[in-house]
C-alpha positions in Angstrom: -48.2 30.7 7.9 -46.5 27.4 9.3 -45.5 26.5 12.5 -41.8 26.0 13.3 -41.1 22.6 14.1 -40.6 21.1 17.7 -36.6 20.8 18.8 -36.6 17.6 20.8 -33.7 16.0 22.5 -33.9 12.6 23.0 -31.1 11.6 25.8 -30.4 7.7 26.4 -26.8 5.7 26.4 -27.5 4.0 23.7 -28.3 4.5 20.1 -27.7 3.5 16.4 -25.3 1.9 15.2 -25.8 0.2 18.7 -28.2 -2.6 18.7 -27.0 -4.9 22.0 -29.5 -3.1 24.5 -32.5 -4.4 22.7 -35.8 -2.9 21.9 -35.3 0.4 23.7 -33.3 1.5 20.6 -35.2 0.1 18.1 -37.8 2.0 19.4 -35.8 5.7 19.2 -34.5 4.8 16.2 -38.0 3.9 14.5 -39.5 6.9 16.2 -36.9 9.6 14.9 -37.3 7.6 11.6 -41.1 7.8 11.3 -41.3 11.2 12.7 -38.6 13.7 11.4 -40.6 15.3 8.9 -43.1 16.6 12.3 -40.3 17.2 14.6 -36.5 18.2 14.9 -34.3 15.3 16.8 -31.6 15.6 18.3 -30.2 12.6 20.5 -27.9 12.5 22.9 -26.0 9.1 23.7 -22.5 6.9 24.1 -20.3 6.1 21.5 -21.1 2.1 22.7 -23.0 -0.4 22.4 -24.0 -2.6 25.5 -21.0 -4.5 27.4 -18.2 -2.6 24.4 -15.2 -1.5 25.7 -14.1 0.1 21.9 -16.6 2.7 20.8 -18.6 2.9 17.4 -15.8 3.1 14.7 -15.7 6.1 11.7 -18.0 8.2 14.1 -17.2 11.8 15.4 -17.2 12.3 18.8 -18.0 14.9 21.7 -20.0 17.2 19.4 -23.0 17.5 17.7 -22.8 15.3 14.1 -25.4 14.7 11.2 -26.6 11.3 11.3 -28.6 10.1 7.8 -31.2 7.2 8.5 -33.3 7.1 5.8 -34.2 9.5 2.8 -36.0 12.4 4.7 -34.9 11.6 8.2 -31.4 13.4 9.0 -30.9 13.8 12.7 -28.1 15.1 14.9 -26.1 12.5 17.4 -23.8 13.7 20.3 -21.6 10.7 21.0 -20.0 10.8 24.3 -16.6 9.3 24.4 -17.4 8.8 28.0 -19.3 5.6 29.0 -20.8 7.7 31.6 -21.0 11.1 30.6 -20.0 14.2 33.3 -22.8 16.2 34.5 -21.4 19.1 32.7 -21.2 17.0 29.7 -25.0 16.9 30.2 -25.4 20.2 30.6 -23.3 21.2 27.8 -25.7 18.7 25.5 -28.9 20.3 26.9 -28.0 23.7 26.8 -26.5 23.3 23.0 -28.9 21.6 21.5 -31.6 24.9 22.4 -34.0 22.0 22.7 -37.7 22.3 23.4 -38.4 19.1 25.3 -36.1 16.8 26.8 -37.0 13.2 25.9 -35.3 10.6 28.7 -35.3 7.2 27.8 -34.2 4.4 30.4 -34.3 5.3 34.6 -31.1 4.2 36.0 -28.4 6.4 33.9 -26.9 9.4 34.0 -28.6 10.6 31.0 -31.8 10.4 33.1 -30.4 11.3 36.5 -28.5 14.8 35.4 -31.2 16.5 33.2 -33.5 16.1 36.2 -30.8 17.4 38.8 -29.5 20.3 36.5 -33.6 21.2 35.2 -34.2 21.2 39.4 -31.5 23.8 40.1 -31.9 26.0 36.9 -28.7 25.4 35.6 -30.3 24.3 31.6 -33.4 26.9 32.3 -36.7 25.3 32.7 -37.2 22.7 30.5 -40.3 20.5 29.7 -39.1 17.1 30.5 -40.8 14.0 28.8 -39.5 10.2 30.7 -40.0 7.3 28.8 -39.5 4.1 31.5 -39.9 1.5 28.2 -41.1 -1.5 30.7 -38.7 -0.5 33.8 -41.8 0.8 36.4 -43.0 -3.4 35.5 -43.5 -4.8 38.8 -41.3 -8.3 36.9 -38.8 -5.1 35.9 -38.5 -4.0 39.7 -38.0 -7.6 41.5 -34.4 -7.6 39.9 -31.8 -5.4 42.6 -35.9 -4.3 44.4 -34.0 -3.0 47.6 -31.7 -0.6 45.0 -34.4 0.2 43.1 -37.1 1.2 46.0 -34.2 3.7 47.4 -33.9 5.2 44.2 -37.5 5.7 43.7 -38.1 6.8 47.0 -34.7 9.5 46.6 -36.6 10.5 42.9 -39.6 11.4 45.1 -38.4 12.6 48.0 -36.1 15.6 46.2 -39.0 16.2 44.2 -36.9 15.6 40.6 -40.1 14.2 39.1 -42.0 17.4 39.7 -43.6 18.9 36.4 -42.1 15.9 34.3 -44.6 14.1 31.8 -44.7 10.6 31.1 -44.7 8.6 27.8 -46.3 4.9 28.4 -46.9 2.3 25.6 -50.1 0.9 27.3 -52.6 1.8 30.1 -50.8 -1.3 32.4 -47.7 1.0 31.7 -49.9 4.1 32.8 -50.8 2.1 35.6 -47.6 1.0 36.9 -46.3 4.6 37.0 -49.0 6.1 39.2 -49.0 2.9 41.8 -44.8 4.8 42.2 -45.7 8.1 41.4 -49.1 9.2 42.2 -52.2 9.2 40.6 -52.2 12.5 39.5 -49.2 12.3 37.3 -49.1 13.1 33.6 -49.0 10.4 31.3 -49.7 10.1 27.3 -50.0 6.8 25.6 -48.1 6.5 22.5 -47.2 3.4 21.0 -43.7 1.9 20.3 -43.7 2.0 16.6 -42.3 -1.2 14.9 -41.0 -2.1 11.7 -43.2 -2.5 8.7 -44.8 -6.4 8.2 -43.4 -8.3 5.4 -45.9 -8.1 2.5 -45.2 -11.3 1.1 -45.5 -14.2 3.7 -43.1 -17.0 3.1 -43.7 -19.1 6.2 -40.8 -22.2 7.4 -41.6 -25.6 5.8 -43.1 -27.8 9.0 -43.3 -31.9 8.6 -44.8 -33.8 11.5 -42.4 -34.6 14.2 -40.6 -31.6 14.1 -40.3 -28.4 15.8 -37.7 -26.0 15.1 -37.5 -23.0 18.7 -36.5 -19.6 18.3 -35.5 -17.3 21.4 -34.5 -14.1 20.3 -33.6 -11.3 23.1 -31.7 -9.7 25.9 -30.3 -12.5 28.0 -31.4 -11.7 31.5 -33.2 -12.5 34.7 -36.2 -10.7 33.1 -36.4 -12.4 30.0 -36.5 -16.0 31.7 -34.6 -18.0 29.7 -33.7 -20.0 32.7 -37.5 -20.7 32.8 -37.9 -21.9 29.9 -34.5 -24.1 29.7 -36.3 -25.9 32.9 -39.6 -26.2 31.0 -38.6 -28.0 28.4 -37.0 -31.0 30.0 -40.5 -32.0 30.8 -41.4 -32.5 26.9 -40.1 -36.2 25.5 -40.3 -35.0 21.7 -37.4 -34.1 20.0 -36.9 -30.3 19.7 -34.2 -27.6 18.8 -34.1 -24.3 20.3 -31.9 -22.0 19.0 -30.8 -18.8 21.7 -29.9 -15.6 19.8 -29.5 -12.1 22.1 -26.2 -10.2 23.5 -25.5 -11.6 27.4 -26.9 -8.8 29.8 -26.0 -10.6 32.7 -23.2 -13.0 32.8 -24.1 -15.2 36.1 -27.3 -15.6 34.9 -26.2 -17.2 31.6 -23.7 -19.0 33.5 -27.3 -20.8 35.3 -28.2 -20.9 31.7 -25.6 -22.6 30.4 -25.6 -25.4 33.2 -29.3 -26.1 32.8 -28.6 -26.7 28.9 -25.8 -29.1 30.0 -28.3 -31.1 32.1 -31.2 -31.3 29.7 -32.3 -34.7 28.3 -30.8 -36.1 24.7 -34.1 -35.0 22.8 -33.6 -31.3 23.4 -31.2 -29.6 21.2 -30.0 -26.3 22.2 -27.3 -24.2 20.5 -26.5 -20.3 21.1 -26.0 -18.2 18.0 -24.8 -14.9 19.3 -26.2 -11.6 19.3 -28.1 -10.4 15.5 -28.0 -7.7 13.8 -31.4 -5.9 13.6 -31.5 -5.8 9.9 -31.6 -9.6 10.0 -33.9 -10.2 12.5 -36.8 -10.8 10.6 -35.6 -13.2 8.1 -33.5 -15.3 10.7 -37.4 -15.7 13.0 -39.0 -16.4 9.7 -36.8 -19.9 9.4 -38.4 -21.4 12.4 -41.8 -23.2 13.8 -42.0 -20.4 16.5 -40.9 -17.7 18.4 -40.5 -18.9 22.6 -39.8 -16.2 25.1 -41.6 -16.7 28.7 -40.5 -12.9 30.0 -41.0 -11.4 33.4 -42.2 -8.3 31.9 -42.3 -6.6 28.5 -43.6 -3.0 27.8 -44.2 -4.2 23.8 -41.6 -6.4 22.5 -39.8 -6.0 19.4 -38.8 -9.4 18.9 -43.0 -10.5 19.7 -43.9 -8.3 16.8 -41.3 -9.0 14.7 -42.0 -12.8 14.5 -45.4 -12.0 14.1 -44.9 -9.8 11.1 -43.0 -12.6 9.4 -45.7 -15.4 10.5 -43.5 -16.8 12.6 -46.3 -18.2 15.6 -45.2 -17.3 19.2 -45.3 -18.8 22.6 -44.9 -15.9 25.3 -45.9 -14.9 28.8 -49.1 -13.2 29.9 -46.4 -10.5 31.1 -46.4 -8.8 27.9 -49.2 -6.4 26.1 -49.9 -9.2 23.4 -53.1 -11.3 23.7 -54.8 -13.5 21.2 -58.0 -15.4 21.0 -58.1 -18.9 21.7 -58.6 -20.3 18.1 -58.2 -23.7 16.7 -55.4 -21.6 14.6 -54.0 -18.7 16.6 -50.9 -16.4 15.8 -49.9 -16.9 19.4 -50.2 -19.1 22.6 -49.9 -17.4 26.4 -48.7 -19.4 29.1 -49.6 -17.9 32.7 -46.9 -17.0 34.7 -49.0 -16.2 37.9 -50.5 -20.4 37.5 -48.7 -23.0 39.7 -45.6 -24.6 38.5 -47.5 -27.3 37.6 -50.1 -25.7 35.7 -47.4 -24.0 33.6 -46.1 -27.1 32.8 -48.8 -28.3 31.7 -50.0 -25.7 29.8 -46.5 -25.3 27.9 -46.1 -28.9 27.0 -49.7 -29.2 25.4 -48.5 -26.1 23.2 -45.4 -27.6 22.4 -46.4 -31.4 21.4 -49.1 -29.4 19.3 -46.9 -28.2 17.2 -44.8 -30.9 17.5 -47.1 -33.0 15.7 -48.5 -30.5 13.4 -48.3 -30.8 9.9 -47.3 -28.1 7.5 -50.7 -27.1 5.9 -52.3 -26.5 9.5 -48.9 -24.8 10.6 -49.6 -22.6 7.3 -53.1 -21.5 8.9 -51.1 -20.3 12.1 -48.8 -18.6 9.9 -51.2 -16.5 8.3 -52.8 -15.9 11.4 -49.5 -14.3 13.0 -48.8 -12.7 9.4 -52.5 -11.1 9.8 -52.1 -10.5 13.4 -49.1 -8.3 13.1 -50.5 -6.4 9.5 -54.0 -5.6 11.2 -51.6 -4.1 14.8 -49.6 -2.0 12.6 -52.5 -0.7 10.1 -55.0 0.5 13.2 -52.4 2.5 14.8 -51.8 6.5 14.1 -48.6 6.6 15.3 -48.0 10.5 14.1 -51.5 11.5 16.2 -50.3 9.8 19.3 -47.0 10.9 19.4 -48.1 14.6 18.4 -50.6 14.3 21.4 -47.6 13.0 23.7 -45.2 16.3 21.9 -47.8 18.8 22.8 -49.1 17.3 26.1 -47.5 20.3 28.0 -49.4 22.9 25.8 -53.0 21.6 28.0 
Protein backbone atom coordinates (compact mmCIF):
# COMPACT_ATOMS: atom_id res chain seq x y z
CA UNK A 1 0.00 0.00 0.00
CA UNK A 2 1.33 3.62 -0.72
CA UNK A 3 0.61 6.66 0.79
CA UNK A 4 -1.14 9.37 -1.30
CA UNK A 5 0.97 12.21 -1.72
CA UNK A 6 0.78 15.64 0.22
CA UNK A 7 -1.33 18.55 -1.82
CA UNK A 8 0.69 21.69 -0.92
CA UNK A 9 -0.05 25.14 -1.95
CA UNK A 10 2.61 27.36 -2.03
CA UNK A 11 1.12 31.12 -2.10
CA UNK A 12 3.75 34.12 -2.83
CA UNK A 13 3.54 37.14 -5.54
CA UNK A 14 6.08 36.07 -7.28
CA UNK A 15 7.17 33.06 -9.29
CA UNK A 16 8.83 31.58 -12.43
CA UNK A 17 9.16 32.95 -15.22
CA UNK A 18 9.76 35.87 -12.66
CA UNK A 19 13.19 36.25 -11.50
CA UNK A 20 13.42 40.31 -10.34
CA UNK A 21 12.54 39.48 -6.56
CA UNK A 22 15.69 37.60 -6.06
CA UNK A 23 16.44 34.52 -4.04
CA UNK A 24 12.92 33.99 -2.58
CA UNK A 25 11.95 32.48 -5.97
CA UNK A 26 14.87 30.72 -6.63
CA UNK A 27 14.21 29.04 -3.65
CA UNK A 28 10.29 27.85 -4.58
CA UNK A 29 11.28 27.15 -7.68
CA UNK A 30 14.34 24.78 -6.70
CA UNK A 31 12.15 23.41 -3.99
CA UNK A 32 9.05 22.39 -6.24
CA UNK A 33 11.85 21.19 -8.60
CA UNK A 34 13.76 18.88 -6.19
CA UNK A 35 10.67 17.71 -4.52
CA UNK A 36 7.71 16.89 -6.86
CA UNK A 37 8.21 13.37 -7.06
CA UNK A 38 7.35 13.43 -2.63
CA UNK A 39 4.75 16.09 -2.85
CA UNK A 40 1.94 17.63 -5.09
CA UNK A 41 2.55 21.65 -5.70
CA UNK A 42 0.47 23.90 -6.44
CA UNK A 43 1.50 27.66 -6.27
CA UNK A 44 -0.35 30.50 -6.18
CA UNK A 45 1.21 33.87 -7.49
CA UNK A 46 1.02 37.22 -9.99
CA UNK A 47 1.38 37.23 -13.45
CA UNK A 48 4.56 39.82 -12.70
CA UNK A 49 7.71 40.06 -12.05
CA UNK A 50 9.00 42.77 -9.49
CA UNK A 51 8.41 46.64 -10.52
CA UNK A 52 6.41 45.08 -14.27
CA UNK A 53 3.55 46.86 -15.23
CA UNK A 54 2.86 44.11 -18.34
CA UNK A 55 2.38 40.60 -17.07
CA UNK A 56 4.27 37.35 -18.06
CA UNK A 57 3.53 36.88 -21.83
CA UNK A 58 1.94 33.36 -23.54
CA UNK A 59 0.78 32.46 -19.95
CA UNK A 60 -2.99 31.69 -18.92
CA UNK A 61 -4.41 33.59 -16.44
CA UNK A 62 -6.93 33.48 -13.42
CA UNK A 63 -7.13 29.68 -13.30
CA UNK A 64 -5.24 26.88 -12.40
CA UNK A 65 -2.52 25.98 -15.45
CA UNK A 66 0.21 23.10 -15.88
CA UNK A 67 3.52 24.45 -15.55
CA UNK A 68 6.56 21.84 -16.86
CA UNK A 69 10.00 22.69 -15.09
CA UNK A 70 11.97 19.92 -15.62
CA UNK A 71 11.42 16.16 -16.71
CA UNK A 72 9.40 14.77 -13.66
CA UNK A 73 8.43 17.95 -12.02
CA UNK A 74 4.97 19.26 -13.52
CA UNK A 75 3.21 21.65 -11.21
CA UNK A 76 0.12 23.83 -11.34
CA UNK A 77 0.46 27.93 -11.27
CA UNK A 78 -2.59 30.26 -10.60
CA UNK A 79 -1.54 33.56 -12.17
CA UNK A 80 -3.44 36.46 -10.90
CA UNK A 81 -4.00 39.14 -13.37
CA UNK A 82 -4.27 41.25 -10.34
CA UNK A 83 -1.03 42.81 -8.87
CA UNK A 84 -2.75 42.36 -5.66
CA UNK A 85 -5.05 39.67 -5.65
CA UNK A 86 -8.87 40.21 -3.91
CA UNK A 87 -9.45 38.37 -0.81
CA UNK A 88 -11.95 36.25 -2.58
CA UNK A 89 -9.45 35.63 -5.19
CA UNK A 90 -7.58 34.06 -2.29
CA UNK A 91 -10.17 32.24 -1.18
CA UNK A 92 -11.16 31.02 -4.42
CA UNK A 93 -7.22 29.68 -4.79
CA UNK A 94 -7.27 28.05 -1.37
CA UNK A 95 -10.45 26.47 -1.45
CA UNK A 96 -9.80 25.04 -5.34
CA UNK A 97 -6.73 23.88 -4.99
CA UNK A 98 -8.25 21.14 -1.99
CA UNK A 99 -4.79 21.65 -0.61
CA UNK A 100 -3.34 20.06 2.42
CA UNK A 101 -0.97 22.69 3.79
CA UNK A 102 -0.79 26.16 2.90
CA UNK A 103 2.83 27.23 2.31
CA UNK A 104 3.24 31.37 2.66
CA UNK A 105 6.24 32.80 1.46
CA UNK A 106 7.11 36.53 2.07
CA UNK A 107 5.19 38.71 5.32
CA UNK A 108 3.97 41.86 3.94
CA UNK A 109 1.47 40.63 0.96
CA UNK A 110 -1.78 39.81 0.51
CA UNK A 111 -0.90 36.32 -0.31
CA UNK A 112 0.20 36.10 3.40
CA UNK A 113 -2.20 38.40 4.99
CA UNK A 114 -5.64 36.76 3.45
CA UNK A 115 -4.92 32.95 4.03
CA UNK A 116 -4.35 33.90 7.67
CA UNK A 117 -7.62 36.16 7.95
CA UNK A 118 -9.91 33.78 5.85
CA UNK A 119 -8.14 30.34 7.87
CA UNK A 120 -9.15 32.66 11.33
CA UNK A 121 -12.77 33.04 10.40
CA UNK A 122 -13.33 29.48 8.74
CA UNK A 123 -14.10 30.68 5.52
CA UNK A 124 -11.18 27.99 3.64
CA UNK A 125 -11.94 25.31 6.62
CA UNK A 126 -9.06 24.78 8.98
CA UNK A 127 -6.09 24.53 7.26
CA UNK A 128 -2.50 23.72 8.45
CA UNK A 129 -0.56 26.81 7.58
CA UNK A 130 3.30 26.65 7.06
CA UNK A 131 5.14 30.66 6.89
CA UNK A 132 8.21 30.87 5.43
CA UNK A 133 9.76 34.62 6.42
CA UNK A 134 13.03 33.86 3.94
CA UNK A 135 15.33 36.53 6.02
CA UNK A 136 12.36 39.13 6.77
CA UNK A 137 12.15 38.45 10.98
CA UNK A 138 16.37 39.64 10.49
CA UNK A 139 16.73 42.26 12.84
CA UNK A 140 18.98 44.17 9.43
CA UNK A 141 15.49 43.09 7.61
CA UNK A 142 13.24 45.01 10.28
CA UNK A 143 15.33 48.41 10.56
CA UNK A 144 13.99 49.34 7.01
CA UNK A 145 10.13 51.15 7.57
CA UNK A 146 10.75 49.55 11.78
CA UNK A 147 7.75 51.79 12.97
CA UNK A 148 5.47 49.97 9.90
CA UNK A 149 6.72 46.87 10.58
CA UNK A 150 6.45 46.78 14.65
CA UNK A 151 2.52 47.70 14.12
CA UNK A 152 2.13 45.04 11.85
CA UNK A 153 3.74 42.51 14.07
CA UNK A 154 2.13 43.68 16.96
CA UNK A 155 -1.65 43.65 14.82
CA UNK A 156 -0.36 39.74 13.61
CA UNK A 157 -0.17 39.07 17.40
CA UNK A 158 -2.61 40.84 18.83
CA UNK A 159 -5.69 39.17 16.53
CA UNK A 160 -4.11 36.02 17.21
CA UNK A 161 -3.63 35.18 13.05
CA UNK A 162 -0.39 33.33 13.96
CA UNK A 163 -2.16 30.95 16.26
CA UNK A 164 -1.49 27.18 15.21
CA UNK A 165 0.77 28.37 12.17
CA UNK A 166 4.28 26.45 11.80
CA UNK A 167 7.34 27.97 10.77
CA UNK A 168 9.91 27.06 8.12
CA UNK A 169 13.49 28.65 9.02
CA UNK A 170 16.75 28.11 6.97
CA UNK A 171 18.98 28.34 10.17
CA UNK A 172 18.68 28.24 14.04
CA UNK A 173 19.54 32.40 13.87
CA UNK A 174 16.40 32.24 11.68
CA UNK A 175 14.68 30.02 14.43
CA UNK A 176 15.86 32.50 16.75
CA UNK A 177 14.73 35.57 15.32
CA UNK A 178 11.14 34.28 15.13
CA UNK A 179 10.67 33.46 18.74
CA UNK A 180 12.46 36.91 20.03
CA UNK A 181 8.66 38.26 17.82
CA UNK A 182 6.70 35.45 18.42
CA UNK A 183 7.27 33.50 21.42
CA UNK A 184 9.42 30.91 22.49
CA UNK A 185 7.11 28.27 22.22
CA UNK A 186 6.35 28.56 18.58
CA UNK A 187 6.80 25.86 15.99
CA UNK A 188 9.57 25.97 13.81
CA UNK A 189 11.44 23.28 11.47
CA UNK A 190 14.73 23.91 9.84
CA UNK A 191 14.95 23.06 6.32
CA UNK A 192 17.45 24.37 4.13
CA UNK A 193 17.06 26.55 1.00
CA UNK A 194 18.13 24.20 -1.60
CA UNK A 195 20.50 25.74 -4.35
CA UNK A 196 21.49 24.94 -7.65
CA UNK A 197 23.87 22.00 -8.35
CA UNK A 198 28.01 23.14 -8.21
CA UNK A 199 29.63 23.16 -11.57
CA UNK A 200 31.64 19.84 -11.83
CA UNK A 201 34.28 21.17 -13.86
CA UNK A 202 35.98 24.33 -12.24
CA UNK A 203 37.16 26.82 -14.80
CA UNK A 204 38.24 29.64 -12.57
CA UNK A 205 38.86 33.68 -14.19
CA UNK A 206 42.48 34.23 -15.40
CA UNK A 207 44.06 36.80 -12.40
CA UNK A 208 47.53 38.71 -13.20
CA UNK A 209 48.98 40.89 -10.42
CA UNK A 210 47.62 44.23 -10.32
CA UNK A 211 44.25 43.48 -11.10
CA UNK A 212 41.01 42.89 -9.57
CA UNK A 213 38.01 42.37 -11.47
CA UNK A 214 34.42 43.10 -8.49
CA UNK A 215 31.26 41.45 -8.94
CA UNK A 216 27.99 42.55 -7.06
CA UNK A 217 25.25 40.57 -7.95
CA UNK A 218 21.65 41.18 -6.08
CA UNK A 219 18.61 43.06 -5.13
CA UNK A 220 19.49 46.70 -5.06
CA UNK A 221 18.33 47.95 -1.69
CA UNK A 222 18.90 49.43 1.66
CA UNK A 223 19.45 45.85 2.90
CA UNK A 224 21.91 44.78 0.50
CA UNK A 225 24.35 47.81 1.20
CA UNK A 226 25.59 48.70 -1.90
CA UNK A 227 25.83 52.21 -0.64
CA UNK A 228 28.26 50.72 1.86
CA UNK A 229 30.30 49.33 -0.15
CA UNK A 230 30.42 52.19 -2.92
CA UNK A 231 31.82 54.34 0.26
CA UNK A 232 34.31 51.52 1.13
CA UNK A 233 36.04 51.50 -1.76
CA UNK A 234 37.15 55.08 -2.17
CA UNK A 235 39.49 54.31 0.62
CA UNK A 236 41.50 51.65 -1.64
CA UNK A 237 44.27 53.49 -4.09
CA UNK A 238 44.58 50.41 -6.47
CA UNK A 239 42.89 50.30 -9.52
CA UNK A 240 39.64 48.18 -9.48
CA UNK A 241 36.34 47.44 -11.49
CA UNK A 242 33.17 46.60 -9.91
CA UNK A 243 30.63 45.58 -11.99
CA UNK A 244 26.65 46.04 -10.33
CA UNK A 245 24.26 43.48 -11.73
CA UNK A 246 20.48 43.15 -9.70
CA UNK A 247 16.85 44.64 -10.66
CA UNK A 248 16.47 48.32 -8.60
CA UNK A 249 14.20 47.50 -5.52
CA UNK A 250 14.33 50.82 -4.37
CA UNK A 251 14.73 53.75 -6.63
CA UNK A 252 15.92 56.66 -4.00
CA UNK A 253 18.31 54.46 -2.72
CA UNK A 254 19.99 53.80 -6.14
CA UNK A 255 19.63 57.36 -6.80
CA UNK A 256 22.35 57.64 -3.35
CA UNK A 257 23.99 54.94 -5.28
CA UNK A 258 24.44 56.47 -8.20
CA UNK A 259 25.81 59.85 -6.70
CA UNK A 260 28.39 57.99 -4.59
CA UNK A 261 29.71 56.25 -7.99
CA UNK A 262 29.91 59.81 -9.47
CA UNK A 263 32.10 60.98 -6.60
CA UNK A 264 34.50 58.07 -6.40
CA UNK A 265 38.23 58.52 -7.20
CA UNK A 266 39.63 57.85 -10.98
CA UNK A 267 41.04 54.37 -9.93
CA UNK A 268 37.65 52.79 -9.26
CA UNK A 269 35.68 51.71 -12.18
CA UNK A 270 32.13 51.12 -11.68
CA UNK A 271 29.53 50.21 -14.40
CA UNK A 272 25.85 48.75 -13.86
CA UNK A 273 24.87 45.91 -16.12
CA UNK A 274 21.20 45.44 -15.47
CA UNK A 275 19.27 42.81 -13.91
CA UNK A 276 20.46 38.73 -15.15
CA UNK A 277 18.67 36.19 -15.96
CA UNK A 278 19.11 33.28 -13.46
CA UNK A 279 20.20 30.82 -15.97
CA UNK A 280 23.26 33.01 -16.56
CA UNK A 281 24.15 33.66 -13.24
CA UNK A 282 26.63 31.36 -12.72
CA UNK A 283 28.71 31.78 -15.73
CA UNK A 284 28.58 35.67 -15.62
CA UNK A 285 30.21 35.38 -11.40
CA UNK A 286 32.63 32.81 -12.81
CA UNK A 287 34.31 35.76 -15.12
CA UNK A 288 35.50 37.71 -12.11
CA UNK A 289 38.28 37.81 -9.12
CA UNK A 290 35.30 37.86 -6.60
CA UNK A 291 32.01 38.08 -5.56
CA UNK A 292 31.49 41.61 -3.03
CA UNK A 293 28.20 42.03 -1.24
CA UNK A 294 28.39 43.68 2.43
CA UNK A 295 24.40 42.92 3.22
CA UNK A 296 22.44 43.88 6.25
CA UNK A 297 21.02 40.55 6.53
CA UNK A 298 20.73 37.43 4.49
CA UNK A 299 18.70 34.24 5.44
CA UNK A 300 21.18 32.06 2.84
CA UNK A 301 22.03 33.86 -0.26
CA UNK A 302 21.72 32.64 -3.60
CA UNK A 303 24.05 34.77 -5.22
CA UNK A 304 26.85 33.67 -2.03
CA UNK A 305 26.38 30.13 -3.06
CA UNK A 306 26.29 30.57 -6.44
CA UNK A 307 29.77 32.27 -6.72
CA UNK A 308 31.02 29.75 -4.59
CA UNK A 309 29.85 26.83 -6.62
CA UNK A 310 31.65 28.43 -9.66
CA UNK A 311 34.94 29.26 -7.49
CA UNK A 312 34.34 32.55 -7.79
CA UNK A 313 35.95 33.73 -3.97
CA UNK A 314 33.60 36.03 -1.97
CA UNK A 315 33.81 39.07 0.29
CA UNK A 316 30.46 39.31 2.46
CA UNK A 317 29.15 40.48 5.72
CA UNK A 318 29.08 38.54 9.01
CA UNK A 319 25.13 39.20 8.46
CA UNK A 320 24.80 36.16 6.49
CA UNK A 321 24.77 32.18 7.48
CA UNK A 322 28.21 31.66 5.59
CA UNK A 323 31.48 31.45 7.66
CA UNK A 324 34.79 30.23 6.66
CA UNK A 325 38.11 29.45 8.36
CA UNK A 326 40.69 31.84 8.32
CA UNK A 327 43.21 30.20 5.88
CA UNK A 328 46.17 31.44 4.04
CA UNK A 329 43.68 30.38 1.02
CA UNK A 330 40.03 30.73 1.93
CA UNK A 331 36.82 30.46 -0.34
CA UNK A 332 35.64 33.58 1.44
CA UNK A 333 36.53 36.70 3.57
CA UNK A 334 33.87 38.28 6.35
CA UNK A 335 34.10 41.81 7.13
CA UNK A 336 32.25 42.74 10.50
CA UNK A 337 29.58 44.87 10.24
CA UNK A 338 29.01 45.35 14.08
CA UNK A 339 33.28 46.70 14.15
CA UNK A 340 33.73 50.51 14.06
CA UNK A 341 33.78 52.28 10.80
CA UNK A 342 37.22 52.29 11.04
CA UNK A 343 37.87 48.84 11.73
CA UNK A 344 35.72 47.90 8.73
CA UNK A 345 37.83 49.84 6.68
CA UNK A 346 40.49 48.48 7.59
CA UNK A 347 39.58 45.06 7.44
CA UNK A 348 38.08 45.47 3.77
CA UNK A 349 40.98 47.22 2.26
CA UNK A 350 43.60 44.50 3.58
CA UNK A 351 41.13 41.99 1.64
CA UNK A 352 41.00 43.91 -1.30
CA UNK A 353 44.86 44.89 -1.88
CA UNK A 354 45.30 41.05 -1.24
CA UNK A 355 43.81 40.20 -3.99
CA UNK A 356 44.83 43.04 -5.70
CA UNK A 357 48.31 41.88 -5.74
CA UNK A 358 47.61 38.25 -6.04
CA UNK A 359 48.87 36.35 -8.76
CA UNK A 360 46.90 33.78 -10.65
CA UNK A 361 48.34 30.36 -9.29
CA UNK A 362 47.51 31.55 -5.54
CA UNK A 363 44.12 32.98 -6.77
CA UNK A 364 43.72 29.32 -8.35
CA UNK A 365 44.11 27.86 -4.62
CA UNK A 366 41.16 30.25 -3.47
CA UNK A 367 39.30 29.06 -6.36
CA UNK A 368 39.34 25.63 -5.53
CA UNK A 369 38.71 26.36 -2.06
CA UNK A 370 35.31 28.18 -2.96
CA UNK A 371 34.76 25.37 -5.70
CA UNK A 372 35.22 22.78 -2.64
CA UNK A 373 33.46 24.94 -0.30
CA UNK A 374 30.17 25.09 -2.13
CA UNK A 375 30.46 20.99 -3.45
CA UNK A 376 31.09 19.77 0.32
CA UNK A 377 27.64 22.40 1.48
CA UNK A 378 25.55 20.89 -1.14
CA UNK A 379 26.80 17.02 -0.69
CA UNK A 380 26.10 17.02 3.36
CA UNK A 381 22.74 18.22 3.12
CA UNK A 382 19.37 15.80 2.85
CA UNK A 383 17.28 18.16 1.53
CA UNK A 384 14.26 15.50 0.91
CA UNK A 385 14.60 14.47 4.93
CA UNK A 386 14.35 18.03 6.06
CA UNK A 387 11.78 19.20 4.11
CA UNK A 388 9.66 15.82 4.71
CA UNK A 389 10.28 16.60 8.54
CA UNK A 390 9.14 20.43 7.84
CA UNK A 391 5.79 18.64 5.52
CA UNK A 392 4.81 16.41 8.34
CA UNK A 393 5.74 18.71 11.40
CA UNK A 394 1.89 19.04 12.14
CA UNK A 395 1.44 15.14 12.30
CA UNK A 396 3.71 15.40 16.06
Amino acid sequence: MTLSKKKILLLYEFFYPGYKSGGPVQSLLNMTKNLSKEYYFKIATTAFDLHDQMPYKDLILDCWTDLKLNEGADVKVWYSSQKKPSIFEIQKVIKSSRADIIYINGFYTNHFLFPLILNKIGLVGEKKIIISPRGMLQKGALKNKSLIKQFYLYFLKLTGLMKHVHFHATTEDEINDIKKIFGKNIKAVIAGNIPKRPLINLVSANKNVGELRLVYLSLISEKKNLLLLLKELTLVKSKISLDIYGPIKDEQYWLKCKEEIDKLPNNISVSYKGDIHPDKVQATIGEYHAFLLLTSGENFGHAIYESLSVGTPVIISNKTPWKFEATSNPPGWIVNLEKDEESQHADLKEVLIKLYNMDNETFSLSSKAAHEYAIDFYQSQDFKKQYTDLFNSFDH
